[in-house]
N, CA, C and O atoms as CSV, one atom per row, in Angstrom:
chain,resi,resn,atom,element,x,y,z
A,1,UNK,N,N,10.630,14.552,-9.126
A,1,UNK,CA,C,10.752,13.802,-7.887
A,1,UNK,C,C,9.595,12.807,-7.790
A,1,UNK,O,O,8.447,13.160,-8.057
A,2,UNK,N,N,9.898,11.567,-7.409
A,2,UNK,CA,C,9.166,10.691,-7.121
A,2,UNK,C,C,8.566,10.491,-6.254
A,2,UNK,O,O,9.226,10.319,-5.230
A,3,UNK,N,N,6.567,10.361,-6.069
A,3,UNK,CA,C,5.797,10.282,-4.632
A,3,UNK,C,C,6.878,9.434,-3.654
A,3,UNK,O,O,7.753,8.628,-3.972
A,4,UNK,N,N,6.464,9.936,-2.348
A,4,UNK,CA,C,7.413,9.470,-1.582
A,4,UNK,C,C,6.161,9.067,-0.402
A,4,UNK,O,O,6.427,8.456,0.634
A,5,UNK,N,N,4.801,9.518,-0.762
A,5,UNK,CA,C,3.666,8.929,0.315
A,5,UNK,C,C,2.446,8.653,-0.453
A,5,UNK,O,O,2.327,9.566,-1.270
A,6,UNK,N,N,1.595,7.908,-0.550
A,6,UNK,CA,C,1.078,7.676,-1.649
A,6,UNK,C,C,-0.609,7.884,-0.527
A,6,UNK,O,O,-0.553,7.805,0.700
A,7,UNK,N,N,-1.963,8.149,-1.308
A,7,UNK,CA,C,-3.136,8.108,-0.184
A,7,UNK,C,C,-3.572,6.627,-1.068
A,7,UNK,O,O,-3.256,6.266,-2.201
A,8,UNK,N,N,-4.666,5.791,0.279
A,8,UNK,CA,C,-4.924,5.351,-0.547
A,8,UNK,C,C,-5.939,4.819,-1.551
A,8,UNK,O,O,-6.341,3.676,-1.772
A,9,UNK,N,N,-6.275,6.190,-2.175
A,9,UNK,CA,C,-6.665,5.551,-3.757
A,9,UNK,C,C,-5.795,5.697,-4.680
A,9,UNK,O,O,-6.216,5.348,-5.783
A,10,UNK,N,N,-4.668,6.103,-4.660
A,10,UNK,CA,C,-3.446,6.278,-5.535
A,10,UNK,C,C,-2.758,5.173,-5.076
A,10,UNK,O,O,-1.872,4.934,-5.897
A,11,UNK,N,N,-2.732,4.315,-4.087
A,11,UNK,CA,C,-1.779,3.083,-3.807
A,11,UNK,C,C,-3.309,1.877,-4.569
A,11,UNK,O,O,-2.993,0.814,-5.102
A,12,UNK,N,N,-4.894,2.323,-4.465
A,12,UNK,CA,C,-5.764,1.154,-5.081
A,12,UNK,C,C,-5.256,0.993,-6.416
A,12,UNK,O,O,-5.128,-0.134,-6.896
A,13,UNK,N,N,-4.873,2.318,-7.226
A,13,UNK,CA,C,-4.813,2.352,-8.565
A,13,UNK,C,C,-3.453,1.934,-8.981
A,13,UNK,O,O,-3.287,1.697,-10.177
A,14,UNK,N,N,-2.370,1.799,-8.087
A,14,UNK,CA,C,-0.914,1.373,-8.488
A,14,UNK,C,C,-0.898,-0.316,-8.435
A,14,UNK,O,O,-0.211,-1.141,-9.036
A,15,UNK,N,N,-2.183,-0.471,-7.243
A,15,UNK,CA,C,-1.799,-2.225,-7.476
A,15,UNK,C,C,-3.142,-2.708,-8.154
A,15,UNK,O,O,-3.397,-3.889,-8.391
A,16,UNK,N,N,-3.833,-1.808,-8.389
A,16,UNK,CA,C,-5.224,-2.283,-9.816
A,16,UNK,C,C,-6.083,-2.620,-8.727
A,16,UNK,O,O,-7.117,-3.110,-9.181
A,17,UNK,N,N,-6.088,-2.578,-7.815
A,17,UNK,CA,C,-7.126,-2.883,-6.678
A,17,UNK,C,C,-8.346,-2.107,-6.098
A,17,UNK,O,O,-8.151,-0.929,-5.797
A,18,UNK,N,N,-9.755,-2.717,-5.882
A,18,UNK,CA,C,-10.559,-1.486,-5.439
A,18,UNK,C,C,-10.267,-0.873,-4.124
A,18,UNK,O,O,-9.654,-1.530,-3.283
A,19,UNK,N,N,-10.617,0.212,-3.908
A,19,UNK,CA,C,-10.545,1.241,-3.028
A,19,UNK,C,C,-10.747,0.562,-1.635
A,19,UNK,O,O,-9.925,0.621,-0.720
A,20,UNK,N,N,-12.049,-0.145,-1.588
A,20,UNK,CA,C,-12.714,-0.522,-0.077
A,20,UNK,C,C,-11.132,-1.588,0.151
A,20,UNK,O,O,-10.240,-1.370,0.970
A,21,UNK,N,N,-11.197,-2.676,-0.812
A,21,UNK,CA,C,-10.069,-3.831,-0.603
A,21,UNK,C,C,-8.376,-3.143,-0.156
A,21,UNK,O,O,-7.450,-3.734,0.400
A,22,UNK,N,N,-8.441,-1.815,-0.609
A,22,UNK,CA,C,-7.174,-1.136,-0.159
A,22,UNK,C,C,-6.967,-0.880,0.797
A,22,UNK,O,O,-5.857,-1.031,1.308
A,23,UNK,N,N,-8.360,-0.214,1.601
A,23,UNK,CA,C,-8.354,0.262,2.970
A,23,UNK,C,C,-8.691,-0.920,4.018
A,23,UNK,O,O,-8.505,-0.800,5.229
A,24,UNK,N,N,-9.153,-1.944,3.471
A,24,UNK,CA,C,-9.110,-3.202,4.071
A,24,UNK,C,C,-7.681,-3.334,4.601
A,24,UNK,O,O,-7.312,-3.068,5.745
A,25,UNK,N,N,-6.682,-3.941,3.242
A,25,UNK,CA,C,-5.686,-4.098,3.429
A,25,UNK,C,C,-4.406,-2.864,4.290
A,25,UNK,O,O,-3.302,-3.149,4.754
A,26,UNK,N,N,-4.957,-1.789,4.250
A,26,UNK,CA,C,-4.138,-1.031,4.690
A,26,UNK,C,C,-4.580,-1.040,6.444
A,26,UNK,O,O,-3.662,-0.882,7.249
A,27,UNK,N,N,-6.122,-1.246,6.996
A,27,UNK,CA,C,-6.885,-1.423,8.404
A,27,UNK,C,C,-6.232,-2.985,8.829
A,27,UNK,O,O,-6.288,-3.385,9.992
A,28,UNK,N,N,-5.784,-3.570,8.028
A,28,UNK,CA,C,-5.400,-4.963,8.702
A,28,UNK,C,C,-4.036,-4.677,8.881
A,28,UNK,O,O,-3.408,-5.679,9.223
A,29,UNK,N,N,-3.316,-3.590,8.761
A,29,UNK,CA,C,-2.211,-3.859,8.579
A,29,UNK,C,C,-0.988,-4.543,7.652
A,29,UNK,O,O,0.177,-4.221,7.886
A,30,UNK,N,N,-1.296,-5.460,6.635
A,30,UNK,CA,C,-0.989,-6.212,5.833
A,30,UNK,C,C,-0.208,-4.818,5.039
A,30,UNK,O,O,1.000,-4.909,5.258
A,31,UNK,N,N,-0.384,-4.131,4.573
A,31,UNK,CA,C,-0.271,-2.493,4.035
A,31,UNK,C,C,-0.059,-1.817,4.941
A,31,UNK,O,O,-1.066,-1.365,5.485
A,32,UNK,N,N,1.477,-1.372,5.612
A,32,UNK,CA,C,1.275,-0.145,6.734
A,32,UNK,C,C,1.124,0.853,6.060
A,32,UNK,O,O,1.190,1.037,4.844
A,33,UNK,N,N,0.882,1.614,7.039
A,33,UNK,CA,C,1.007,3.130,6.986
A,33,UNK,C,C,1.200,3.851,7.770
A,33,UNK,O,O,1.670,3.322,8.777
A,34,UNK,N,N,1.054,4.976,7.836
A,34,UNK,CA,C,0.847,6.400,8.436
A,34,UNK,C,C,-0.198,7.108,8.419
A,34,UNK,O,O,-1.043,7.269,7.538
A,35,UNK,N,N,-0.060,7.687,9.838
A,35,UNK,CA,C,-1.466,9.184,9.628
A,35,UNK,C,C,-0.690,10.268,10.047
A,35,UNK,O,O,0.263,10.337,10.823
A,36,UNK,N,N,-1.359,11.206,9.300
A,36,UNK,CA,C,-0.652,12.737,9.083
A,36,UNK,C,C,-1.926,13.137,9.395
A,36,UNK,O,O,-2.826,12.741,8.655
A,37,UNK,N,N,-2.333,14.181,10.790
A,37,UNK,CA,C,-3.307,14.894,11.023
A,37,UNK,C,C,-4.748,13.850,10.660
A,37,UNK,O,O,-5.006,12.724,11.085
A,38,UNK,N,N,-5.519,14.739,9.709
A,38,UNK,CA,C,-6.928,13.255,9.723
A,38,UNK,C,C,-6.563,12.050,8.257
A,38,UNK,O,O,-7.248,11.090,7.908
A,39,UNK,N,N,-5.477,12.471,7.752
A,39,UNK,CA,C,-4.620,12.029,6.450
A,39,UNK,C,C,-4.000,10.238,6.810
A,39,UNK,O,O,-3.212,9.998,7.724
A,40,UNK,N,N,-4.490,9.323,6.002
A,40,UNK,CA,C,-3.702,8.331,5.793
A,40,UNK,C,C,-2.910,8.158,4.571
A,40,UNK,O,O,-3.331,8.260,3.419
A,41,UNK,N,N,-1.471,7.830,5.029
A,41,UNK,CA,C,-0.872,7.731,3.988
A,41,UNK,C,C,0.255,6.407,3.976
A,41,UNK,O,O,0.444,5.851,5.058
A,42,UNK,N,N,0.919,5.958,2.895
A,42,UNK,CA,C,1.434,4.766,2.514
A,42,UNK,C,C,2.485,5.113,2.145
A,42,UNK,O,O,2.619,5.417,0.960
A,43,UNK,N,N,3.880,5.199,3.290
A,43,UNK,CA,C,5.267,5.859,1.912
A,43,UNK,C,C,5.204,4.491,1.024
A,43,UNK,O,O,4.603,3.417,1.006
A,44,UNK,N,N,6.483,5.406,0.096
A,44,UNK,CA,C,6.602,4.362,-1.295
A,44,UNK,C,C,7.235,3.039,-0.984
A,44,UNK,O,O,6.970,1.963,-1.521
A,45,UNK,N,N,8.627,3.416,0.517
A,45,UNK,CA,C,9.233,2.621,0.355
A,45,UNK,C,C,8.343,1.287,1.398
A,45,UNK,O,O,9.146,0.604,2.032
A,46,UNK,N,N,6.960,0.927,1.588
A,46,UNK,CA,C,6.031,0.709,2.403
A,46,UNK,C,C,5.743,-0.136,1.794
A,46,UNK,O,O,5.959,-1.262,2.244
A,47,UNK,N,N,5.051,0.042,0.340
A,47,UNK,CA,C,4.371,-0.193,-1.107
A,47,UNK,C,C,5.561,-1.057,-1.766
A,47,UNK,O,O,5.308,-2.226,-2.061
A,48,UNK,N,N,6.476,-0.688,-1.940
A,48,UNK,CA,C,7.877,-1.371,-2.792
A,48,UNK,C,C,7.991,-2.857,-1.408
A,48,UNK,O,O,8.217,-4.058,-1.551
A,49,UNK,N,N,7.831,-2.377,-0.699
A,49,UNK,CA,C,7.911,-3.943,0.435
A,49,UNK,C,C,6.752,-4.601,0.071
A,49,UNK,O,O,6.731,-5.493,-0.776
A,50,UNK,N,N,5.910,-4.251,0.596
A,50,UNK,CA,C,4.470,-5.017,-0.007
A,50,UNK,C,C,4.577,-5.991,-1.157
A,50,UNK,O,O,4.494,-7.218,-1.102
A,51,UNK,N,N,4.801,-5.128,-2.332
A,51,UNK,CA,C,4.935,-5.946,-3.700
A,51,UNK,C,C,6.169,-6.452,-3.508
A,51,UNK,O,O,6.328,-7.261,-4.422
A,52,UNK,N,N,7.432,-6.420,-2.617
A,52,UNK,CA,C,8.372,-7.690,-2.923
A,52,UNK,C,C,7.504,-8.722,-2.122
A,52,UNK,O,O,7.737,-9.847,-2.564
A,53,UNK,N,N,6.627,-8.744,-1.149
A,53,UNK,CA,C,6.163,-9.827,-0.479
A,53,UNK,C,C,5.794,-10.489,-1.262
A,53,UNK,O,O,6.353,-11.570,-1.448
A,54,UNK,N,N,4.910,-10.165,-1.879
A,54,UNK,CA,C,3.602,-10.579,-2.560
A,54,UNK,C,C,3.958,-11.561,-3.898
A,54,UNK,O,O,3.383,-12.608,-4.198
A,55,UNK,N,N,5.251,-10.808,-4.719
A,55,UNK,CA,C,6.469,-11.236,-5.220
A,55,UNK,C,C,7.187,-12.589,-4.861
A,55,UNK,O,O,7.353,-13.541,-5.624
A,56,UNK,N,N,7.462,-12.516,-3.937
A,56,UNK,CA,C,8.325,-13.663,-2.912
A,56,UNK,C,C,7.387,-14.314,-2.757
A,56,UNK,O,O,7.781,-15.469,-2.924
A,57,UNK,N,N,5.966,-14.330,-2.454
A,57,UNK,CA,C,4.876,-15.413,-1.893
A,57,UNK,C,C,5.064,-16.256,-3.457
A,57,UNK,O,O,5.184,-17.481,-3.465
A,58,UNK,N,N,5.068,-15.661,-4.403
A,58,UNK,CA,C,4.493,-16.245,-5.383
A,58,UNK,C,C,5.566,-16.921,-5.918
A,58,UNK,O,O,5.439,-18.028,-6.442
A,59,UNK,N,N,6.426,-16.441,-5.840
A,59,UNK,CA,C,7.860,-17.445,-5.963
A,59,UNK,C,C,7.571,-18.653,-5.415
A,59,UNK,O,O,7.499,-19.677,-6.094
A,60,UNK,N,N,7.419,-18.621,-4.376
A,60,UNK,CA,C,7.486,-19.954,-3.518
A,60,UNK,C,C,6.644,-20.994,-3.620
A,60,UNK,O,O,6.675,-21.989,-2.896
A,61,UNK,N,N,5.606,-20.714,-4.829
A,61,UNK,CA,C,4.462,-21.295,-4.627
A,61,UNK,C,C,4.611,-22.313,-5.896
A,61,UNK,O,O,3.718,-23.124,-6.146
């Protein structure tokens, strides 16, 4: 079965990104998420949007 919530230093290491710049991006919102108790987490299907954005930005460019 495939992660279905990712934390994030497992979402820094899926998009090659450092840790602080993750939680940046995930505190701005740009990256939603979730909190579970004191737990932040990123479902997948969250992450799979993200990278079509990011995808699509670059298309356009």
């Amino acid at each position: 079965m495939e992660n279905q919530m990712y934390t994030p230093k497992q979402v820094a290491s899926v998009l090659m990104l450092s840790r602080s710049k993750t939680y940046e991006l995930i505190a701005s919102g740009e990256i939603p998420s979730v909190k579970i108790g004191w737990s932040r987490r990123v479902p997948a299907a969250f992450l799979d949007e993200y990278v079509k954005q990011l995808c699509a930005l670059a298309d356009s460019l």
